[in-house]
C-alpha positions as CSV (number, residue, x, y, z in Angstrom):
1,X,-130.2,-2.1,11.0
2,X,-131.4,-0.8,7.2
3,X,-127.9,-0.9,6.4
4,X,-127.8,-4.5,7.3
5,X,-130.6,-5.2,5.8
6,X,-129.7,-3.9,2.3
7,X,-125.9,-5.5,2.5
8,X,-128.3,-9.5,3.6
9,X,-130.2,-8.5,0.6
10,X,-127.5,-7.8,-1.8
11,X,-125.9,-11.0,-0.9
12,X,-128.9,-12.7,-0.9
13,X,-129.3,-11.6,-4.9
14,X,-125.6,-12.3,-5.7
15,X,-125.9,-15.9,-4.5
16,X,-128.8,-16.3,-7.0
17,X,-127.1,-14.2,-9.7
18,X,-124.1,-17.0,-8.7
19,X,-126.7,-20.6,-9.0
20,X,-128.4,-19.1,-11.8
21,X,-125.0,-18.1,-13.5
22,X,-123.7,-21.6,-12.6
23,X,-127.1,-23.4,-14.7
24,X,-127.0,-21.2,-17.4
25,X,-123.7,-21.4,-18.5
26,X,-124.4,-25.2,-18.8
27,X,-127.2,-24.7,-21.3
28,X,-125.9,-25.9,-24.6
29,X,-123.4,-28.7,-23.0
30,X,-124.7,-32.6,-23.4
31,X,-123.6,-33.7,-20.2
32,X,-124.9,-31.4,-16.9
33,X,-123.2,-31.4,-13.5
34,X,-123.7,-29.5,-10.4
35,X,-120.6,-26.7,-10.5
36,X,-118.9,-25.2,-7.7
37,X,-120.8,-21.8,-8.6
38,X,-123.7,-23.3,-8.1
39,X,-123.1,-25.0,-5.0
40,X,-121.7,-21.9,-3.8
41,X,-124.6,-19.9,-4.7
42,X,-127.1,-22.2,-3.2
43,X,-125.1,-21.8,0.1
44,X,-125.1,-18.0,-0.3
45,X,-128.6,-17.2,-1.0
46,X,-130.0,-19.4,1.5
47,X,-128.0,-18.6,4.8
48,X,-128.3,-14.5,3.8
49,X,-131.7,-15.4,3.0
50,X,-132.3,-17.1,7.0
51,X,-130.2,-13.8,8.5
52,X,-132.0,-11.5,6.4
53,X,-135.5,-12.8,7.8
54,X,-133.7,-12.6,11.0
55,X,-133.0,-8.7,10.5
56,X,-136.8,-8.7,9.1
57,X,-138.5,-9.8,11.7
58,X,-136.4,-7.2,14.4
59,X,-137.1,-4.4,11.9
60,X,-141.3,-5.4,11.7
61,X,-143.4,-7.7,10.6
62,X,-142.6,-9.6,7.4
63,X,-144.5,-11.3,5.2
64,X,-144.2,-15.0,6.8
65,X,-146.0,-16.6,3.8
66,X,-143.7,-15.5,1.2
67,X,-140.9,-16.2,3.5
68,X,-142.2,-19.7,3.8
69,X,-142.3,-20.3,-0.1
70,X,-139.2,-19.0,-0.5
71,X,-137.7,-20.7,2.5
72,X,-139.0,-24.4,0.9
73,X,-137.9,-23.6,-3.1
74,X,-134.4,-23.1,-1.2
75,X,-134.1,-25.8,1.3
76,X,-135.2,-27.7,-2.3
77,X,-132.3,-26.5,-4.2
78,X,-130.2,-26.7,-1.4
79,X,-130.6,-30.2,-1.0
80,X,-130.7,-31.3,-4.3
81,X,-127.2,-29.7,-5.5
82,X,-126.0,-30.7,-2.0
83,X,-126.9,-34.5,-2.7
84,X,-125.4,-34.4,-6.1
85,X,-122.5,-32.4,-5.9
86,X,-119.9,-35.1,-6.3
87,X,-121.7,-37.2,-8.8
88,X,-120.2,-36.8,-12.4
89,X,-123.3,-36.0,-13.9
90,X,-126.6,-35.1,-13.3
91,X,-129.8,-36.3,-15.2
92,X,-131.0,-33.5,-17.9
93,X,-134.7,-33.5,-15.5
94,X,-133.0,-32.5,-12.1
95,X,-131.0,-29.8,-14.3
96,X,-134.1,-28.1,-16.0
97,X,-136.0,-29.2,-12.4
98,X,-132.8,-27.1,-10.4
99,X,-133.4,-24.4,-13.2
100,X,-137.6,-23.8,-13.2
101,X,-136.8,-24.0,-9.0
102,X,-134.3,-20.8,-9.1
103,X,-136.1,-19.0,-11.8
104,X,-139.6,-19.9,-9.5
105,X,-137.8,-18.5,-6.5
106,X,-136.4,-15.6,-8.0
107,X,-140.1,-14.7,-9.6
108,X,-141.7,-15.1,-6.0
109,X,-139.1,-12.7,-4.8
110,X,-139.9,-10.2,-7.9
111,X,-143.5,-10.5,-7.7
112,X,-144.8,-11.3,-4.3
113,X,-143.1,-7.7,-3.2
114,X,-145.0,-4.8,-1.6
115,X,-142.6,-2.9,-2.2
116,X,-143.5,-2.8,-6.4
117,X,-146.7,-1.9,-5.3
């Protein structure tokens, strides 16, 4: 099950390595659009986030708060790259909204840890 555990987390990472990836390399262009990486790295991170929890919660008891944060920030993302994947462009707000909202969820994961303690 640790085994599990660790691959669910490293997939978990990569899929917001891949939406993260997929923002930033839209920095310095006028005109933003919700990519393929990013839709695909929404998609990652939040169904090996929802198995991970599953593996969690058979291993002990997890920390149901942070999972709850995190579980809303990505049902957030989710939806919003979801709802404007097909649109040409996307308003410069929702782009530096979708990017405080990854870099938020990625901080929660970073800091909210016991395991840094």
């Amino acid at each position: 099950m640790e085994t599990l555990r660790l691959v669910l987390l490293f997939v978990h990472i990569l899929g917001y390595a891949a939406l993260l990836g997929g923002l930033l390399v839209q920095l310095r262009s006028e005109q933003k659009a919700v990519n393929p990486l990013m839709r695909d790295g929404s998609g990652t991170a939040f169904l090996a986030g929802l198995l991970l929890v599953g593996v969690l919660e058979s291993l002990g008891s997890p920390d149901h708060a942070k999972i709850g944060v995190k579980f809303a920030i990505g049902l957030v993302i989710l939806v919003l790259v979801m709802v404007n994947l097909r649109k040409p462009s996307i308003p410069q707000g929702l782009y530096l909204g979708l990017l405080a909202l990854t870099v938020a969820n990625i901080a929660v994961a970073v800091f909210w840890s016991p395991a840094h303690a």
